[in-house]
C-alpha positions as a Python dict, from the first residue, in 0.01 Angstrom:
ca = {
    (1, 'X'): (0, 0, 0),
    (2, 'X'): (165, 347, -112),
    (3, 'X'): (116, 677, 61),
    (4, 'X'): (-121, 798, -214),
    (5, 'X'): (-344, 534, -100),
    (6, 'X'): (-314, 591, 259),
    (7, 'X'): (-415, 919, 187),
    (8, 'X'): (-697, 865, -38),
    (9, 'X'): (-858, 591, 171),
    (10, 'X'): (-858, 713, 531),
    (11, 'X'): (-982, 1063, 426),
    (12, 'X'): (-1255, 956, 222),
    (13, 'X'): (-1343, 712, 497),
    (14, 'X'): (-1303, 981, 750),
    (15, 'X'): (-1443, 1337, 612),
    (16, 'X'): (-1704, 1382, 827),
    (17, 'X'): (-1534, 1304, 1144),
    (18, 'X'): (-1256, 1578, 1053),
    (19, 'X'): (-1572, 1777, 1004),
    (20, 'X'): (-1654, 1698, 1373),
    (21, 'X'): (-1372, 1756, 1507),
    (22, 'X'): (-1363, 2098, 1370),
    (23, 'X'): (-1677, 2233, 1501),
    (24, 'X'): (-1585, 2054, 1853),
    (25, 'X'): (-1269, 2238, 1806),
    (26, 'X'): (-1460, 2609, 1728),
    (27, 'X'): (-1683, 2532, 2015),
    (28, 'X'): (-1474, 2432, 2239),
    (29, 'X'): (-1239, 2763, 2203),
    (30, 'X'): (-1608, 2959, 2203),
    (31, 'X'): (-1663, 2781, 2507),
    (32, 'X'): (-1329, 2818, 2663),
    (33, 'X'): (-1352, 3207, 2619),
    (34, 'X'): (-1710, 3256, 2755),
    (35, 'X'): (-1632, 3096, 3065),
    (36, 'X'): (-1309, 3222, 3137),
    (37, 'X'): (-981, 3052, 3343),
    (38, 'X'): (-1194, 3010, 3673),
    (39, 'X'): (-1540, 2841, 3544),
    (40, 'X'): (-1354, 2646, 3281),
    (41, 'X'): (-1093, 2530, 3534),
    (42, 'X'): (-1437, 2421, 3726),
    (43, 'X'): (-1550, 2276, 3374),
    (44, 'X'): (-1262, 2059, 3311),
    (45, 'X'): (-1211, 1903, 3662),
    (46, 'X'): (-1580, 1755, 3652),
    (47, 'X'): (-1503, 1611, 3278),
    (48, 'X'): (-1172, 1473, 3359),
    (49, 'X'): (-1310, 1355, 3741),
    (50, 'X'): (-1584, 1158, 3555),
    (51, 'X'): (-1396, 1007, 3269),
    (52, 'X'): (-1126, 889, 3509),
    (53, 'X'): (-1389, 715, 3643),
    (54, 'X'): (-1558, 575, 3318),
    (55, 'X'): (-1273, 479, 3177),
    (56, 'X'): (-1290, 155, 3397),
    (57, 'X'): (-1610, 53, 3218),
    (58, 'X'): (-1352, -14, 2910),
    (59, 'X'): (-1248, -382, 2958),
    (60, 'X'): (-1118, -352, 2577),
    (61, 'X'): (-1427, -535, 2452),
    (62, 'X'): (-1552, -312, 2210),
    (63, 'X'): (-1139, -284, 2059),
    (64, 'X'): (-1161, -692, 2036),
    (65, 'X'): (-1513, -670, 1842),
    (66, 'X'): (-1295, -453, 1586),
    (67, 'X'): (-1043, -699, 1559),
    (68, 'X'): (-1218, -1033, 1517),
    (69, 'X'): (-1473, -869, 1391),
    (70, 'X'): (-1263, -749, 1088),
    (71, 'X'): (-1128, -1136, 1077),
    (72, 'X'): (-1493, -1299, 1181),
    (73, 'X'): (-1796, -1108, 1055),
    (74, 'X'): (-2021, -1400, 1202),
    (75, 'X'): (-1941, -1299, 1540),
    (76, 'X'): (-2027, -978, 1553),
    (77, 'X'): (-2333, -951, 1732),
    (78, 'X'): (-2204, -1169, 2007),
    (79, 'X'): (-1917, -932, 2056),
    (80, 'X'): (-2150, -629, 2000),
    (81, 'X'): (-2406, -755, 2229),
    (82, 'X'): (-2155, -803, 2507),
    (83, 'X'): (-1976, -523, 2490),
    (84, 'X'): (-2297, -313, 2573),
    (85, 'X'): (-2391, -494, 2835),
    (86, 'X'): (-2062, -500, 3033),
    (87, 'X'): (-2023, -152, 2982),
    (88, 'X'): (-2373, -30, 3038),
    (89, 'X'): (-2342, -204, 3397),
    (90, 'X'): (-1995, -129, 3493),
    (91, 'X'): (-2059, 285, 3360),
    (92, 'X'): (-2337, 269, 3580),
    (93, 'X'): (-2136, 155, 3840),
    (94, 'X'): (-1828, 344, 3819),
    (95, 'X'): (-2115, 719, 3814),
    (96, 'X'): (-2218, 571, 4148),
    (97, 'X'): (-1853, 545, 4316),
    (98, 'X'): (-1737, 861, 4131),
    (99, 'X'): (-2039, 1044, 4326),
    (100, 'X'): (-1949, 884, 4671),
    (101, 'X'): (-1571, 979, 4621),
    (102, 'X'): (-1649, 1331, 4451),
    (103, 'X'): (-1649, 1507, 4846),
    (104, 'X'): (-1354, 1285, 4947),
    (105, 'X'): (-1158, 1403, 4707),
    (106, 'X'): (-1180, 1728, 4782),
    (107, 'X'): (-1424, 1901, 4583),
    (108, 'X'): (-1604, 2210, 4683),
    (109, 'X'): (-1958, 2180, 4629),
    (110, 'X'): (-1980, 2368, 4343),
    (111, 'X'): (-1739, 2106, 4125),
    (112, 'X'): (-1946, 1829, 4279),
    (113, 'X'): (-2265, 2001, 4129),
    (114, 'X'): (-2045, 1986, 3804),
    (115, 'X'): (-1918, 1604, 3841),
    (116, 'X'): (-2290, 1474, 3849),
    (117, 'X'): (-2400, 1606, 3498),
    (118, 'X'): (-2033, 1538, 3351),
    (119, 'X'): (-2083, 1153, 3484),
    (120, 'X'): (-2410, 1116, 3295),
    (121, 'X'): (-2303, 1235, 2989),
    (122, 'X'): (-1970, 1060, 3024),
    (123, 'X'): (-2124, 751, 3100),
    (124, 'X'): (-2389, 778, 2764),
    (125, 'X'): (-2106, 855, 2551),
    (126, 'X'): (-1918, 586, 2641),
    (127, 'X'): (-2146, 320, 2541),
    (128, 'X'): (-2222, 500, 2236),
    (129, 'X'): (-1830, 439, 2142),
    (130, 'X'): (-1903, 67, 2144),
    (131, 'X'): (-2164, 114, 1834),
    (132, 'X'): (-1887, 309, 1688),
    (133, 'X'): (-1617, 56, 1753),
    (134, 'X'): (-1919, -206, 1579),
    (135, 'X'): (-1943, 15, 1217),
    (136, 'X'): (-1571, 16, 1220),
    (137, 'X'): (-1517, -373, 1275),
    (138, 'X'): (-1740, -374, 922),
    (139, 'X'): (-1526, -126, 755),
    (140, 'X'): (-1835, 153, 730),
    (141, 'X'): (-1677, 442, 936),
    (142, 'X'): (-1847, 707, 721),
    (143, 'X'): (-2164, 600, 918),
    (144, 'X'): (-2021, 633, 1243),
    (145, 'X'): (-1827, 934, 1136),
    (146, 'X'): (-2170, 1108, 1033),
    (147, 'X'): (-2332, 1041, 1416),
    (148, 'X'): (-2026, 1196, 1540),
    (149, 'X'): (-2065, 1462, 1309),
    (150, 'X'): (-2457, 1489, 1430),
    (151, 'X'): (-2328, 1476, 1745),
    (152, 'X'): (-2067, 1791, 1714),
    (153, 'X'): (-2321, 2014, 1514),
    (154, 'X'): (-2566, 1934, 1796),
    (155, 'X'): (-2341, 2025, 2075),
    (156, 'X'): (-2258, 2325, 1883),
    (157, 'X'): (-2581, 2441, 1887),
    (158, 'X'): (-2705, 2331, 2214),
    (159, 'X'): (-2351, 2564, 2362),
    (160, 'X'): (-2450, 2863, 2112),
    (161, 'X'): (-2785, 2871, 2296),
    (162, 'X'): (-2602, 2835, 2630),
    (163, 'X'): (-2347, 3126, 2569),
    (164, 'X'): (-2679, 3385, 2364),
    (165, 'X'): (-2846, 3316, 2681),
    (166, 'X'): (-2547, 3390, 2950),
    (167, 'X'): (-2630, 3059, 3106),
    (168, 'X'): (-2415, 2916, 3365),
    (169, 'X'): (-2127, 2655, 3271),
    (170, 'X'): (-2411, 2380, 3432),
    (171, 'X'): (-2620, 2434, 3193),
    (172, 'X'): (-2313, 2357, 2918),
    (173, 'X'): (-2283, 2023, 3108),
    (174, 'X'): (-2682, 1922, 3076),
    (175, 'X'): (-2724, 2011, 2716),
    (176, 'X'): (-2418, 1797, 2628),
    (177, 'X'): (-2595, 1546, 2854),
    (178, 'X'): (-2882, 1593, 2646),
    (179, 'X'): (-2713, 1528, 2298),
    (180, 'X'): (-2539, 1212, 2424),
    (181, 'X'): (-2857, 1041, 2503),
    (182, 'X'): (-3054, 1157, 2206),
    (183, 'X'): (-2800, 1104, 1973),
    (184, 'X'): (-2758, 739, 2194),
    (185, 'X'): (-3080, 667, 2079),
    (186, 'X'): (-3043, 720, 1710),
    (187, 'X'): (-2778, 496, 1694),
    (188, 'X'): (-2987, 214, 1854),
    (189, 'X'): (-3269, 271, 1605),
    (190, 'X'): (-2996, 265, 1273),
    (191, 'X'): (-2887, -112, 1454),
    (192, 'X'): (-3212, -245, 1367),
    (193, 'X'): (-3230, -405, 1089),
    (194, 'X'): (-2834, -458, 1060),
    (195, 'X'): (-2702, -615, 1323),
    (196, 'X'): (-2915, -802, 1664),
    (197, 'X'): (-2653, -775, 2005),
    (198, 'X'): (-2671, -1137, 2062),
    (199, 'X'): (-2496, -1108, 2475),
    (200, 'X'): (-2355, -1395, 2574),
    (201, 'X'): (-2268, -1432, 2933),
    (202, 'X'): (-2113, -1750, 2930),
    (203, 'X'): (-1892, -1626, 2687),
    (204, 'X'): (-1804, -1314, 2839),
    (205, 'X'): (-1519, -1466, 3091),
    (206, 'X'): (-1355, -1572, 2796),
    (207, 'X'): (-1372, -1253, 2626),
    (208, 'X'): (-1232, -1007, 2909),
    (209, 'X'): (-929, -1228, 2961),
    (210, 'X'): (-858, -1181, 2559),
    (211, 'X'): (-987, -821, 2546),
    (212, 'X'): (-813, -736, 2859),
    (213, 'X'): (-513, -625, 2738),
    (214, 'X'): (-675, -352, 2525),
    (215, 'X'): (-866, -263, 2793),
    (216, 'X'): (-547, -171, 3027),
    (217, 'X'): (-412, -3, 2749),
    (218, 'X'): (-720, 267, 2713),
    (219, 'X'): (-694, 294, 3026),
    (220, 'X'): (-342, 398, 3044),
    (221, 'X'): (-377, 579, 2773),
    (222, 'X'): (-692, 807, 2860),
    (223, 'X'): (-539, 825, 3270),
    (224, 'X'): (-181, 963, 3063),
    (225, 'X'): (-345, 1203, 2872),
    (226, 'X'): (-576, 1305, 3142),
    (227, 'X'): (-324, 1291, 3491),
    (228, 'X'): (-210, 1668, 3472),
    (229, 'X'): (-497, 1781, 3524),
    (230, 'X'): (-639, 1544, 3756),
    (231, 'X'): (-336, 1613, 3981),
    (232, 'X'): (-360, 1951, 3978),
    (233, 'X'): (-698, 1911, 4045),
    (234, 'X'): (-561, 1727, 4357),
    (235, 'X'): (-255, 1896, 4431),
    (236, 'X'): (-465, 2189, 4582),
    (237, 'X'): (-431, 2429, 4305),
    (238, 'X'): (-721, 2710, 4221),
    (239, 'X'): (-978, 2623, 3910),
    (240, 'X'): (-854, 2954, 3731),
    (241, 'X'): (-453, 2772, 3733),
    (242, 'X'): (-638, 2441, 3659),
    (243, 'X'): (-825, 2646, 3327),
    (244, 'X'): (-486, 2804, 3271),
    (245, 'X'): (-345, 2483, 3255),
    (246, 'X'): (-648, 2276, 3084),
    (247, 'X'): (-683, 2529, 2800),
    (248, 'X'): (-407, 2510, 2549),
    (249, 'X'): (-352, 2121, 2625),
    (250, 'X'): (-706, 2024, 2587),
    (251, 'X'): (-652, 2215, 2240),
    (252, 'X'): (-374, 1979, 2125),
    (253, 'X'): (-597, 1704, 2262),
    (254, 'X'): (-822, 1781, 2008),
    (255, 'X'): (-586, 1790, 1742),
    (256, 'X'): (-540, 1402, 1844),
    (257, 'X'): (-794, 1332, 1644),
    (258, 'X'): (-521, 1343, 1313),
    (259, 'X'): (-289, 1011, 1375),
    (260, 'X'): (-648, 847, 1533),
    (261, 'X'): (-841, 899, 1278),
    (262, 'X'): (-604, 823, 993),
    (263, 'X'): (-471, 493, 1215),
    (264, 'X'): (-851, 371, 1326),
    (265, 'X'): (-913, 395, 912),
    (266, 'X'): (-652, 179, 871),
    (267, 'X'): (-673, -87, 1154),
    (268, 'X'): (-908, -360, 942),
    (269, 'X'): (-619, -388, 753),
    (270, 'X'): (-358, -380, 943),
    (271, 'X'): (-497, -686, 1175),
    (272, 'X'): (-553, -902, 851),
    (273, 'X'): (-169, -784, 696),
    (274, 'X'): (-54, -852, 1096),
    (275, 'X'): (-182, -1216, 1079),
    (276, 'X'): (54, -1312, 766),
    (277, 'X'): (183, -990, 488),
    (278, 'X'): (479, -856, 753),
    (279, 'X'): (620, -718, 486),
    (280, 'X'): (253, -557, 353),
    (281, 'X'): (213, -425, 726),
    (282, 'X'): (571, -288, 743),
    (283, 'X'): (551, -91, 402),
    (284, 'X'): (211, 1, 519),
    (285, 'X'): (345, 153, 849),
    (286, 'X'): (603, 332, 719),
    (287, 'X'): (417, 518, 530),
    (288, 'X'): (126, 587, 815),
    (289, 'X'): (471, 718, 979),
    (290, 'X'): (591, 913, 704),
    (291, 'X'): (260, 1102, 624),
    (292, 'X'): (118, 1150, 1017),
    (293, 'X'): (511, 1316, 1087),
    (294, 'X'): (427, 1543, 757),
    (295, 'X'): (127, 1687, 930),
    (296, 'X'): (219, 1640, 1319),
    (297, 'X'): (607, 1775, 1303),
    (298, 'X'): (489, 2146, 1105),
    (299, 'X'): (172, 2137, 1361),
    (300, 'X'): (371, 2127, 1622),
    (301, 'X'): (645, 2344, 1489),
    (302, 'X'): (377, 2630, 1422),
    (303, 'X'): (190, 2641, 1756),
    (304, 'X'): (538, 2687, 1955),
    (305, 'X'): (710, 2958, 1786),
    (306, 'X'): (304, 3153, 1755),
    (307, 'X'): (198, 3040, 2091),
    (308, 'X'): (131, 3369, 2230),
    (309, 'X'): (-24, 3553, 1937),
    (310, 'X'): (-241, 3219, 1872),
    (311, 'X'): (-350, 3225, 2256),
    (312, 'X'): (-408, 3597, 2240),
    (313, 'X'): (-620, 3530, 1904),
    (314, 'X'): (-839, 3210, 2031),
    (315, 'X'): (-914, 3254, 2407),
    (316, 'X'): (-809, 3632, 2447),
    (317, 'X'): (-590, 3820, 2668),
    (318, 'X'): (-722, 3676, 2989),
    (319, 'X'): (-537, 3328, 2899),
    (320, 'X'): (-231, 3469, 2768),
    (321, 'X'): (-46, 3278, 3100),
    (322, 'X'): (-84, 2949, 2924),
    (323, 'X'): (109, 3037, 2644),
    (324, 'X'): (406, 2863, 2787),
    (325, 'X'): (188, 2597, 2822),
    (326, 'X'): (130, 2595, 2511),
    (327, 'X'): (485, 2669, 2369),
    (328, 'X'): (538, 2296, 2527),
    (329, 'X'): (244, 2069, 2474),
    (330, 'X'): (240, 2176, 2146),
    (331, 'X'): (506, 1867, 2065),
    (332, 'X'): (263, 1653, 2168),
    (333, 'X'): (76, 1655, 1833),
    (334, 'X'): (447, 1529, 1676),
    (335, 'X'): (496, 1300, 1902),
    (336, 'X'): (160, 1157, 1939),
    (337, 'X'): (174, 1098, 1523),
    (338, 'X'): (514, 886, 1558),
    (339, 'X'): (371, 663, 1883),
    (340, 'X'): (-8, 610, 1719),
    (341, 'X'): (149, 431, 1440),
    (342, 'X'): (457, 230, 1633),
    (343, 'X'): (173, 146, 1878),
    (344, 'X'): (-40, 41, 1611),
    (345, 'X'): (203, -211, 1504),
    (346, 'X'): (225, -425, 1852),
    (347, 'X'): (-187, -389, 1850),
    (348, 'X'): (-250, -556, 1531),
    (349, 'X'): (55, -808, 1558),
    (350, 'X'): (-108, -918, 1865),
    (351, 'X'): (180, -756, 2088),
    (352, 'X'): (-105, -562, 2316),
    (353, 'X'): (12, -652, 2621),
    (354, 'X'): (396, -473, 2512),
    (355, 'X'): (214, -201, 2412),
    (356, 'X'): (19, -157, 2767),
    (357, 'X'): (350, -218, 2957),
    (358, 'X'): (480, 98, 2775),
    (359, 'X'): (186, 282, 2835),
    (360, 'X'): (177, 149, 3191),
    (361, 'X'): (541, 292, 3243),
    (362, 'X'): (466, 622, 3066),
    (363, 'X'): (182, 673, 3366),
    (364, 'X'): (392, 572, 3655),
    (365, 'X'): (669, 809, 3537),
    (366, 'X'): (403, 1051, 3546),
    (367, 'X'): (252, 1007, 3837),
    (368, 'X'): (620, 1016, 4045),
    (369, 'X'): (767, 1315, 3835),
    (370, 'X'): (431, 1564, 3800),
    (371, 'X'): (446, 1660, 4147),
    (372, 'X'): (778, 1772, 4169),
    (373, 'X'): (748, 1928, 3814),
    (374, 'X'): (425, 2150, 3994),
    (375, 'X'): (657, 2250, 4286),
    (376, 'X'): (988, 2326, 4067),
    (377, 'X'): (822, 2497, 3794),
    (378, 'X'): (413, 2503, 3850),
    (379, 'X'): (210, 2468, 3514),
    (380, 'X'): (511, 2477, 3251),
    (381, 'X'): (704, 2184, 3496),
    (382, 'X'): (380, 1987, 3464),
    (383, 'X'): (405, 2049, 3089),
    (384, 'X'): (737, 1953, 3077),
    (385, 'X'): (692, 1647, 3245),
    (386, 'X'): (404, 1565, 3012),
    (387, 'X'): (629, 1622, 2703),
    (388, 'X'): (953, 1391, 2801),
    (389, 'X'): (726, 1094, 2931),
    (390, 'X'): (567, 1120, 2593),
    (391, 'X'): (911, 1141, 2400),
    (392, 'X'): (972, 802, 2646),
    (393, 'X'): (654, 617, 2515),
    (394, 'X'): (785, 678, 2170),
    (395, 'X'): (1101, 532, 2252),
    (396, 'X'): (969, 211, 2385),
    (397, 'X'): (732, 156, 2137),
    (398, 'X'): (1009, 234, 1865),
    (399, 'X'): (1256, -40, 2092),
    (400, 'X'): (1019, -299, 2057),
    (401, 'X'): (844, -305, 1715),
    (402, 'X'): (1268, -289, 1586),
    (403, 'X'): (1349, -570, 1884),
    (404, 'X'): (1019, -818, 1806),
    (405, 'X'): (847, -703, 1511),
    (406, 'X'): (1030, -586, 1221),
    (407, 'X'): (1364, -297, 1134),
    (408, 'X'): (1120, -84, 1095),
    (409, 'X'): (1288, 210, 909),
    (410, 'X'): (1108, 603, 1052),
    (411, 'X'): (1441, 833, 1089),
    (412, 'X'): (1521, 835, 731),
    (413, 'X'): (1148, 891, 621),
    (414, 'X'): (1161, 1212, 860),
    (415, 'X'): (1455, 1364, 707),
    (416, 'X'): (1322, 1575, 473),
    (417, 'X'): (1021, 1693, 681),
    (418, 'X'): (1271, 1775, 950),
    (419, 'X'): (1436, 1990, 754),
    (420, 'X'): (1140, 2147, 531),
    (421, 'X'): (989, 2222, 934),
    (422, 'X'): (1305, 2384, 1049),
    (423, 'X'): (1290, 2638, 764),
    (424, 'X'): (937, 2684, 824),
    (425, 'X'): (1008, 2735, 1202),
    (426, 'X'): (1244, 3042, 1123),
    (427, 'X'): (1011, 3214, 897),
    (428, 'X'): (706, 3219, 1156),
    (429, 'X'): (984, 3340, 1401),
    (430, 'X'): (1050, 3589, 1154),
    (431, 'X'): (635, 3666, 1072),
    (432, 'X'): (548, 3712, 1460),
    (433, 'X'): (420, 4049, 1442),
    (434, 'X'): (174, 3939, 1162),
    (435, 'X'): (-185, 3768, 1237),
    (436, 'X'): (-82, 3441, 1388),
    (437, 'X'): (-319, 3280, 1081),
    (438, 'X'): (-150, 3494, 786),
    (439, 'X'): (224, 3375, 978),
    (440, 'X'): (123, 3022, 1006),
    (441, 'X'): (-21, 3016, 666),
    (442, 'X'): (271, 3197, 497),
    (443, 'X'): (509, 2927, 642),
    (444, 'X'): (331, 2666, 565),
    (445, 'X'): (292, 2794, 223),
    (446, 'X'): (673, 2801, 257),
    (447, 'X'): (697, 2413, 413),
    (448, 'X'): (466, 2259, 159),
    (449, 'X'): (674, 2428, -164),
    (450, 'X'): (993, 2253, -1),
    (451, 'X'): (903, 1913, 102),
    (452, 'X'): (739, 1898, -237),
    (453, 'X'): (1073, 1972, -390),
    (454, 'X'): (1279, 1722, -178),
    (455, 'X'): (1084, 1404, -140),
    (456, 'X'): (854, 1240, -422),
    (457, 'X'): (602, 1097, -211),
    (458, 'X'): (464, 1370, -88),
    (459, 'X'): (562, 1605, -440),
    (460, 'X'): (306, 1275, -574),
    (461, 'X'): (82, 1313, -263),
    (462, 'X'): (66, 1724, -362),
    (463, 'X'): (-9, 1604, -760),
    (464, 'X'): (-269, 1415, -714),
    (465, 'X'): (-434, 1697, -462),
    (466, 'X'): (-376, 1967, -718),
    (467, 'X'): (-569, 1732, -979),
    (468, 'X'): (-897, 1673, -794),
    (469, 'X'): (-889, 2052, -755),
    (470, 'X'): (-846, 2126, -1112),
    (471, 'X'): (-1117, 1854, -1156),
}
């Protein structure tokens, strides 16, 4: 498989959930500034509270539906049908505990008010992501891509209401809660007729010892990306340094959508090339690599040198203290491309349990070094601590897919975006004083006319895009 039909694949696959993720990303900035750094630190506690919570409710079912699924259509609705039960009941669990812990923990009542609405919707969308997880074990993620896209313009319009009305950020929390259970309902109705859940219970020991391993690994993964501001949360600083904090790296979180989408297109694949084509899967990864770095590395690149003048432009001047926040988690989106696809490889080479042990690591060295990081250098320590466990994860994963997979071959495919990015980096350092948007989109004007010059795939990748528009 070449990078031309990487490309072509994923994003026609996939339109409508970049769609989605664009107007979460516009609401989520309108959102950001109406509340401001105190009610959005208050905001994001209760959603990463809850989800820490929910997260447990993940055994890795629905991720083993996707891959048998892909290999075994027949036993679909048997994985489908217990995957929604076990999460249904343990989501409903975990909302119960998360309530009795919520004072505990040391919430002020006002947060706790917060936490029960963030729960509930939590807790909806969660089982929602199982459907989801179903249309992608059958290859049709346009169809869940367009109830995530219902879902986005829906919460869009549900928080325009909210801000036109100068509602309270509790209100924000039971509209989403509202969306999440209407739009849980369409998807049930669009099963019928499809697919029957057939749940299984007999079956289901089984099953969580397989799935297991996936399981762990959301969970590491969603407690990694989440632990900063859960231990701030903690750690006894205010909810305006908490929304100081939570605002520019909930912004790169959403810019995680780019190596998941493009990955999650290609995982069907990937499990049947992992079962015999190694050399199919390689090639195949290499080029994930290659084109995820050619968006990720410039992304990143352009939100650190502009992360003031982008802060000042998206949330205003009364967030301008996270833009060294920002000037730091902004790597993220670089790294985050490179470890999505290395990660990828132990996942669908059934190597899971590797893959959790990394991720496992990654949140103990988190959980040892954040603290100290908060008392050495508050909200840019935690950052930094953020950004060199994540350059660790990248390592391990890279260690063991070259040690017990294949030599995979990454540095060489990164040369010339390297050095087409370091250019680019200068001239936005030199375009600072202009609009952030006009500076970013000058140099990457500038970074798209070089690595189209120096490497073919991606002068062939720029061809065929230049051809559809002409068409």
């Amino acid at each position: 498989m070449n990078i031309l039909s990487i490309a072509k694949n994923a994003f026609a696959l996939t339109a409508a959930n970049v769609l989605a993720k664009v107007v979460t990303g516009v609401v989520a900035i309108f959102l950001t500034r109406y509340l401001g750094p105190d009610e959005y630190g208050g905001y994001s506690i209760a959603l990463t509270y809850a989800g820490t919570f929910i997260v447990f409710a993940e055994l890795g079912l629905s991720q083993l539906m996707v891959q048998e699924g892909s290999r075994r259509p027949a036993a679909l609705p048997e994985y489908l049908g217990n995957a929604l039960l076990v999460k249904t009941v343990l989501a409903a669990a975990a909302y119960a505990f998360m309530l009795v812990c919520a004072r505990p923990a040391g919430y002020g009542v006002p947060v706790q008010n917060l936490i029960v609405f963030a729960g509930l919707g939590t807790a909806v969308n969660a089982v929602c992501q199982s459907v989801y997880n179903y249309y992608q074990a059958v290859e049709r993620m346009a169809v869940a891509a367009f109830y995530q896209l219902l879902t986005a313009i829906l919460l869009a319009g549900f928080s325009a209401a909210v801000i036109l009305a100068s509602l309270s950020v509790r209100a924000v929390l039971i509209s989403q809660l509202a969306v999440y259970l209407a739009v849980g309902i369409l998807l049930i109705m669009a099963l019928r007729g499809r697919i029957r859940p057939r749940p299984r219970p007999r079956a289901l020991p089984a099953m969580i010892r397989q799935a297991l391993p996936f399981g762990v690994h959301r969970m590491f993964y969603y407690l990694y990306l989440q632990m900063s501001v859960l231990l701030l949360s903690f750690s006894g600083a205010t909810t305006y340094e908490v929304g100081i904090y939570a605002a520019p790296y909930r912004l790169i979180q959403l810019l995680l959508f780019i190596p998941s989408t493009l990955t999650s297109a290609l995982y069907p694949v990937l499990y049947q090339q992992g079962l015999g084509d190694r050399s199919g899967h390689r090639q195949t990864t290499e080029k994930i690599c290659k084109l995820l770095v050619g968006i990720g590395l410039p992304g990143s690149v352009l939100l650190s040198v502009l992360a003031a003048p982008f802060i000042r432009w998206l949330l205003g001047e009364q967030f301008i203290a996270s833009a060294p926040v920002l000037t730091l988690v902004a790597w993220l989106l670089a790294l985050e491309c490179l470890s999505f696809s290395l990660g990828d490889v132990l996942t669908t080479t059934n190597r899971q349990t590797q893959r959790m042990a990394v991720q496992g690591a990654g949140l103990l060295a988190l959980l040892i070094f954040m603290p100290l990081g908060y008392r050495l250098a508050g909200l840019t320590g935690i950052a930094a601590v953020v950004l060199a466990v994540a350059v660790l994860i990248f390592l391990g994963y890279y260690v063991l897919v070259r040690r017990n997979v294949y030599p995979i071959s990454i540095w060489r495919q990164m040369l010339p975006v390297g050095a087409a990015a370091l250019i680019m980096a200068g001239a936005a350092w030199c375009l600072r004083g202009w609009h952030p948007l006009a500076a970013a989109a000058a140099a990457a004007c500038l970074y798209l006319a070089l690595l189209g010059l120096i490497d073919s795939d991606f002068r062939r990748l720029g061809a065929l895009v230049f051809r559809r528009r002409r068409g």
